[in-house]
N, C-alpha and C positions, 0 to 999 in steps of 0.2 A: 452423529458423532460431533461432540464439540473440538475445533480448533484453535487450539491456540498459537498466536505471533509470537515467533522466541528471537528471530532476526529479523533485519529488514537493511536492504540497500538500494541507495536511489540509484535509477540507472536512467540512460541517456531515453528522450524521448518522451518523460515524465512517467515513467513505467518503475514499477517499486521489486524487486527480486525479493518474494517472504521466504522465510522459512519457519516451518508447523513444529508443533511439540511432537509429530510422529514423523518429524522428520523429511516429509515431503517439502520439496521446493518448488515454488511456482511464482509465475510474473502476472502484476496487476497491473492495469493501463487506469491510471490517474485521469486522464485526459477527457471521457465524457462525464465527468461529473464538473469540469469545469462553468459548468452553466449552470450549476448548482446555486445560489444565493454565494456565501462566502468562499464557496472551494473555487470559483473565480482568483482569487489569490493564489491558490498555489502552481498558477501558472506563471510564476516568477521562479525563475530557476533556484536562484538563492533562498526562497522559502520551503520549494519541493524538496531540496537539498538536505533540508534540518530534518525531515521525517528520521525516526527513534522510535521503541520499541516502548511503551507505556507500559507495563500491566501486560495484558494478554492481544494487544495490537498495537497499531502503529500511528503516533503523533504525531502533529509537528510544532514549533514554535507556536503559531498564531493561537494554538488554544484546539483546532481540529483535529478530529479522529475520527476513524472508522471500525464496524462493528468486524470483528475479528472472522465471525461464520459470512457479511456480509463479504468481504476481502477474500474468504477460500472460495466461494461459491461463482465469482463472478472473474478469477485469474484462471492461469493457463496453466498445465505443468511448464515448469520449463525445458526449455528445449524445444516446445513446439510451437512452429508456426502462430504467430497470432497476427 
């Protein structure tokens, strides 16, 4: 089943709260992809901050995004422990 990002808010901790086109809400942790080449950057508050809903996922200023199925597949429902 394809997902698609209809909301997105930054939350403390560099953790993103989506919410799906089926309505499901769940949190992704920003944080190990920080060693990533460029996603090194959005370990500035102020840049993590600007993430917005593109299209069918989630951007931020600097020009980065993530694949929308890769963002359902790797967050948590909310609510639970992670």
């Amino acid at each position: 089943m394809y997902s698609a990002v209809t909301a997105v808010s930054a939350l403390d901790d560099f953790r993103l709260l989506l919410e799906f086109d089926h309505r499901e809400r769940r949190v992704f942790d920003v944080r190990p992809l920080f060693g990533l080449g460029r996603f090194r950057e959005l370990a500035t508050p102020e840049l993590f901050r600007t993430a917005r809903v593109s299209i069918d996922t989630v951007a931020w200023k600097n020009g980065l995004d993530l694949d929308p199925e890769y963002l359902y597949a790797k967050s948590l429902p909310a609510g639970e422990p992670g």
